[in-house]
C-alpha positions in Angstrom: 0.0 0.0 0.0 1.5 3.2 -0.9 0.3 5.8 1.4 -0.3 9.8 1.4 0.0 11.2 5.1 -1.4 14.6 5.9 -2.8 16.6 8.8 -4.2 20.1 10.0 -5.0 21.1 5.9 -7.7 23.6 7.8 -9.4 24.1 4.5 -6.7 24.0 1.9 -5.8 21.2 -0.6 -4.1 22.9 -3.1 -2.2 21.3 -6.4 1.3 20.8 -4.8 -0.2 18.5 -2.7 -2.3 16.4 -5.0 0.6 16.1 -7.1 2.6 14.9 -4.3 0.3 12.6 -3.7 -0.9 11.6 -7.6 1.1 7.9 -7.2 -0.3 7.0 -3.5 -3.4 4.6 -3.3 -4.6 5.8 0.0 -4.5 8.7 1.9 -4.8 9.0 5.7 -5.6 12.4 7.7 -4.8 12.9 10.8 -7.3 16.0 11.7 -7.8 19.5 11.7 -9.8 19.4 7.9 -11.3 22.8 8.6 -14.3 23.7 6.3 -17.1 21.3 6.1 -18.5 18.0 4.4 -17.9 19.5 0.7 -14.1 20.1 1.8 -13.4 16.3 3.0 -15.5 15.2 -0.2 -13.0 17.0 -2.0 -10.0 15.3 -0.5 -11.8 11.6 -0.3 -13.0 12.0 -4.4 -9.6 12.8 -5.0 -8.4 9.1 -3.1 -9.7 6.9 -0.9 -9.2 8.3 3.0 -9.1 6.8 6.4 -9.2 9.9 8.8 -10.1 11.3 12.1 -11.5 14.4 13.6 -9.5 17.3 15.1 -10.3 19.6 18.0 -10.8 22.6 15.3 -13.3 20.5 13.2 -17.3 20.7 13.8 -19.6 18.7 14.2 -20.9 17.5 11.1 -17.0 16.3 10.3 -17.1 14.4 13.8 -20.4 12.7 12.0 -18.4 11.1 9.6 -14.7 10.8 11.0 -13.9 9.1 14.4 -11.7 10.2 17.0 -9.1 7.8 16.5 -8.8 4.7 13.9 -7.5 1.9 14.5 -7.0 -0.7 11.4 -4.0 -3.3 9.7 -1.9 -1.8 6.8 0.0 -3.7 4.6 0.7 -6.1 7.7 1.2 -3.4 10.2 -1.1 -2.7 13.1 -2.1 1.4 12.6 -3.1 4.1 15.1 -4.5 7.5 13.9 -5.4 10.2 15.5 -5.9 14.1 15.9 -3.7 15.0 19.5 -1.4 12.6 20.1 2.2 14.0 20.9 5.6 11.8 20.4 7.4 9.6 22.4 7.8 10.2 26.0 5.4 13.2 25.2 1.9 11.6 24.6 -1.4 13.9 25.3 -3.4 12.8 28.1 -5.3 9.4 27.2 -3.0 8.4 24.4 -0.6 6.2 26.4 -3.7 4.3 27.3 -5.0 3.9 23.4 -1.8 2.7 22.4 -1.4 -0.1 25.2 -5.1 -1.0 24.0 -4.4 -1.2 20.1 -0.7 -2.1 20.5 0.2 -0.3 16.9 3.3 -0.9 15.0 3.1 2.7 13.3 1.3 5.3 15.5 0.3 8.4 13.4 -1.1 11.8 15.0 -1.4 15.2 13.9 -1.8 18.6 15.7 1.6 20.2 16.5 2.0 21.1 12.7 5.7 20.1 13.2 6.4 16.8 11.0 8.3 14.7 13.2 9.1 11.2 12.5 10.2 8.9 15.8 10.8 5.6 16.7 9.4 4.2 20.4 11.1 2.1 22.2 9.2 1.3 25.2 6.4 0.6 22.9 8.1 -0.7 19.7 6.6 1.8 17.2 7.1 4.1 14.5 5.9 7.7 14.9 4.5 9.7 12.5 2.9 13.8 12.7 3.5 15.0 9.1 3.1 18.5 10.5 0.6 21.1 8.5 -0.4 21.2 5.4 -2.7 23.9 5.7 -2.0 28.1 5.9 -3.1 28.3 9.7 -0.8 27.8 12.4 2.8 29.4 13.0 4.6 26.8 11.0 6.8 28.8 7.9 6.7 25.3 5.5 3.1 23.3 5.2 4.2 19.6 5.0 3.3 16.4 4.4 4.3 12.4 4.0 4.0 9.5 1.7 5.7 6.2 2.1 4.9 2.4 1.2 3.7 -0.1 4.1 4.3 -3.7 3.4 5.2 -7.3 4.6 4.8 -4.9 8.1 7.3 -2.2 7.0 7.0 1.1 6.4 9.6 2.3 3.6 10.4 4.6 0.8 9.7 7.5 3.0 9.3 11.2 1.3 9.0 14.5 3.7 6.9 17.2 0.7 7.5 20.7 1.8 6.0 23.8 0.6 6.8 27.0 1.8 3.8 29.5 3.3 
């Protein structure tokens, strides 16, 4: 599975990212969509989406996106969610989810700083691909794409586009 990994687009999806992401089969989100039901539509027409809700999004997003997913990927064990922090740095709650799901590759969004860890203590790949949308303080809207199989994630690519 070739995956497109992107978080906190707060209503922007423009063409540098859909051409980043042309190639992938799947993209996830990892919250923070901004706009409403015609906004995710126009990311999800584009690909096929697994997401979740952020703490900016309303209610009629929260309808059709859970807080967190989890689900198997190319023989990997996936968590996704909106606030999720990084190793040794988990929000409130998280450390709990992840004993519960046990994922190989946990995946959050939130900071809008991409940041790519691996866990020790709980034997897992981190991924926040930071933001790829205009609000926020970040000065480069990012994003990530990368292939998961035989329970691996590889070919990893950071896409950066400046504000």
């Amino acid at each position: 599975m070739y995956v497109g990994l992107i978080s906190d687009t707060h209503g922007v999806f423009d063409d540098a990212f859909r051409r980043f992401f042309d190639p992938v089969d799947q993209l996830w989100h990892a919250g923070d969509w901004g706009g409403d039901l015609a906004f995710t539509r126009k990311i999800s027409d584009f690909k096929p989406v697994v997401g979740v809700y952020g703490n900016c999004d309303g209610q009629d997003i929260r309808f059709d996106y859970p807080l967190y997913q989890s689900f198997e990927c190319g023989g990997m064990r996936v968590l996704l969610t909106h606030i999720g922090g990084y190793p040794g740095h988990y929000a409130p709650g998280v450390r709990s989810l992840i004993t519960d799901c046990q994922p190989q590759l946990f995946v959050c969004g939130h900071s809008h700083i991409l940041k790519v860890m691996y866990d020790n203590q709980f034997q897992m790949l981190t991924m926040n691909p930071g933001a790829a949308g205009l609000q926020g303080w970040q000065l480069v809207r990012t994003a990530l794409r990368f292939k998961v199989e035989d329970g691996a994630v590889s070919a990893l690519e950071v896409f950066e586009l400046p504000r």
